[in-house]
Steps between C-alpha positions, in 0.01 A plus 500: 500500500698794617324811356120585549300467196243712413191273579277764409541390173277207548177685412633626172596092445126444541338770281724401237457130521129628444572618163456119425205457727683324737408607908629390798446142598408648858377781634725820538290600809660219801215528730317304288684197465346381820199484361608324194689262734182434666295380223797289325670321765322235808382625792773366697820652309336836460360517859873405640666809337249795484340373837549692834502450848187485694187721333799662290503871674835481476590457138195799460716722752822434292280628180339796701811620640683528137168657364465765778846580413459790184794603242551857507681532133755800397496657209794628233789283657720351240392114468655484157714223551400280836666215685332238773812326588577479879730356753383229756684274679848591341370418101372709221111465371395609254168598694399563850297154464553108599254215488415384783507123685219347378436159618375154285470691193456171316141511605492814269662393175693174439834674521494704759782636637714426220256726294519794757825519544620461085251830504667707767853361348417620175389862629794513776213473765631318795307190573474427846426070525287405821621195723156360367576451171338272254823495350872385656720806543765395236271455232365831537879641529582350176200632316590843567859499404690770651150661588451659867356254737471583875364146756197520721526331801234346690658460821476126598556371818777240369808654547673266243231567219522891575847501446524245178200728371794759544775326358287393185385842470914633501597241263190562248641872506197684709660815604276630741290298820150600570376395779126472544413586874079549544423076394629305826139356437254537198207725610127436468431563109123418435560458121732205600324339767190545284659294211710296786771592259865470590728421220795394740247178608545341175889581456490846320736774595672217684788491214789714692454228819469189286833553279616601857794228649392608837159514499523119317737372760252565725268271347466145579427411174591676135211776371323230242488227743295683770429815333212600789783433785691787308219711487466512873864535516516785342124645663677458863818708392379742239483792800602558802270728755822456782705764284661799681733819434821277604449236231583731240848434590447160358423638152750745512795240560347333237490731243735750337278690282260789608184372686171689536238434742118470279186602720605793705292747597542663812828705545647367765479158343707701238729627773563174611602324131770767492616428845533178384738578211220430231517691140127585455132452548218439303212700624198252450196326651555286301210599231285464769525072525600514916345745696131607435435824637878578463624918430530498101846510374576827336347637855764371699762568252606839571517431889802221356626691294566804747625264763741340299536641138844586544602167645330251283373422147126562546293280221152456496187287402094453520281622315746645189264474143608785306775750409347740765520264740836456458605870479262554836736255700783617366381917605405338816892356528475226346847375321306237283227296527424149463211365274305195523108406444524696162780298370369211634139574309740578177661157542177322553342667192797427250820376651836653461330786212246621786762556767717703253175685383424581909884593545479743161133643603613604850839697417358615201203696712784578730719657224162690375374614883868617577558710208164659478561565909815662387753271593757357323577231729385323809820695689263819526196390691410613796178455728471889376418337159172357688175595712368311693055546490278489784200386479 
């Protein structure tokens, strides 16, 4: 998908499919698919994606920080004839928007990540596929076709894993490396605990490590035979809390596409990826799952983006729910964001059709909030566009 279309167009699609009395199957307004989530899925499933780190102050800061935020819109700018594409990481979208790594998504819909990324193929979305897939990279590769697909990495200690994640990755035709940086160990999330719910303990998300040749020649006997000795196998290499600055080189040898650092949020951390010959950063707390009491996302985004705007692709995530959202982070500096509890409600509610109908939803309000801000395009924002309140 080369040109932008004009996903404004959506809402007409659903007035006119109500000629026939026909609505939509889920709610147009994405903040409430949590709650939706909450009373259709098990406790477990539905506490591992929309819960937070510690007492969850956190995943309220990320909200509070994009609500404080206010549009300031223009008026009698010509937004005739709009277009959301953008350029990130050396490729054409056809919006300033990716889904982001979202771990065991089996535990939300029997698909998973075969029905997330056919959505964002379809739309041109990028679909970025987490490490901790329910799914084995390839698969997912050959269910979007010649869709956009960028790898999370979750860092493990194995050197030999890390880089056969990397060669499957090239080979399956990922294009760009994201490397998740704020999980060398899984923080204290009550709603977990509380359920003692980890998904990995019974062999989900585990798919990437147990197609893997060398994670399994690292096993003394094959997956089915002693599938809880492969569990711990892959629980005492999933992260690696030793990681430094140098050991970037590693990936960088490694890999000969762009690779962008997810969880940074202090600019010199920023600095530092750049010194390091890295092609971006997602700016991200990572929706608040690490560090309670962390700064909120969109708050430390403007620091990154001053320190190295001009040197790196600057993406960002947590806390993104609507269009606004999206055209705050973007005014704030922002070259795209990522996406990820919405989608993953959408999938858990009705598959493939609920991840397109969060992907639609979002740039449609985006299209809407733009040109009624007087923008044609994302290429005009500035933090001008925005004020920030005080309380």
């Amino acid at each position: 998908m080369t040109t932008s279309p004009n996903w404004a167009d959506f809402q007409y699609e659903i007035y006119l499919n109500g000629m026939t009395g026909a609505v939509p199957r889920l709610p147009t307004d994405l903040t409430r698919l949590e709650e939706l989530t909450e009373q259709r899925l098990g406790p477990g499933p539905v506490g591992y994606v929309a819960g937070s780190a510690g007492n969850g102050s956190t995943a309220r800061a990320n909200r509070e920080a994009l609500d404080r935020r206010r549009i300031v819109p223009r008026m009698l700018r010509d937004v005739h004839e709009r277009d959301l594409s953008v350029e990130v990481l050396g490729h054409r979208l056809p919006a300033p928007l990716a889904l982001a790594p979202v771990g065991v998504l089996s535990i939300m819909h029997p698909e998973g990540e075969s029905a997330a990324a056919r959505a964002a193929a379809a739309r041109g979305v990028p679909y970025i596929l987490s490490s901790a897939s329910s799914t084995p990279m390839e698969q997912v590769a050959k269910e979007m076709g010649d869709g956009q697909r960028w790898f999370q990495l979750y860092w493990a200690k194995d050197r030999d894993v890390t880089k056969s994640f990397l060669d499957r990755a090239k080979a399956s035709g990922f294009t760009a490396l994201v490397v998740t940086l704020d999980t060398p160990l899984l923080a204290w999330r009550p709603r977990d605990l509380d359920q003692a719910y980890l998904p990995f303990l019974h062999g989900v998300g585990t798919a990437n490590y147990f197609s893997d040749p060398a994670f399994l020649a690292g096993l003394a006997k094959p997956v089915h035979e002693d599938p809880n000795a492969a569990v711990m196998h892959f629980v005492g290499m999933f992260a690696d809390p030793a990681k430094t600055w140098p050991d970037l080189a590693f990936l960088r040898e490694n890999w000969d596409g762009p690779i962008v650092l997810k969880g940074i949020l202090h600019p010199d951390d920023a600095r530092r990826a750049a010194d390091a010959g890295m092609d971006g950063v997602v700016v991200s707390n990572h929706g608040g799952r690490q560090v309670a009491g962390s700064v909120a996302a969109a708050d430390a985004l403007p620091r990154v983006v001053e320190a190295v705007g001009d040197r790196l692709t600057v993406l960002f995530d947590s806390g993104i729910r609507t269009g606004d959202d999206i055209f705050k982070a973007l005014a704030l500096g922002a070259e795209a964001v990522l996406v990820g509890r919405p989608y993953a409600y959408g999938l858990g509610l009705d598959g493939q059709a609920g991840v397109d109908h969060v992907i639609r939803c979002l740039l449609a309000e985006l299209d809407l909030t733009l040109a009624l801000s007087g923008h044609a395009g994302p290429g005009t924002l500035t933090p001008d566009d925005l004020i920030e309140e005080t309380a």
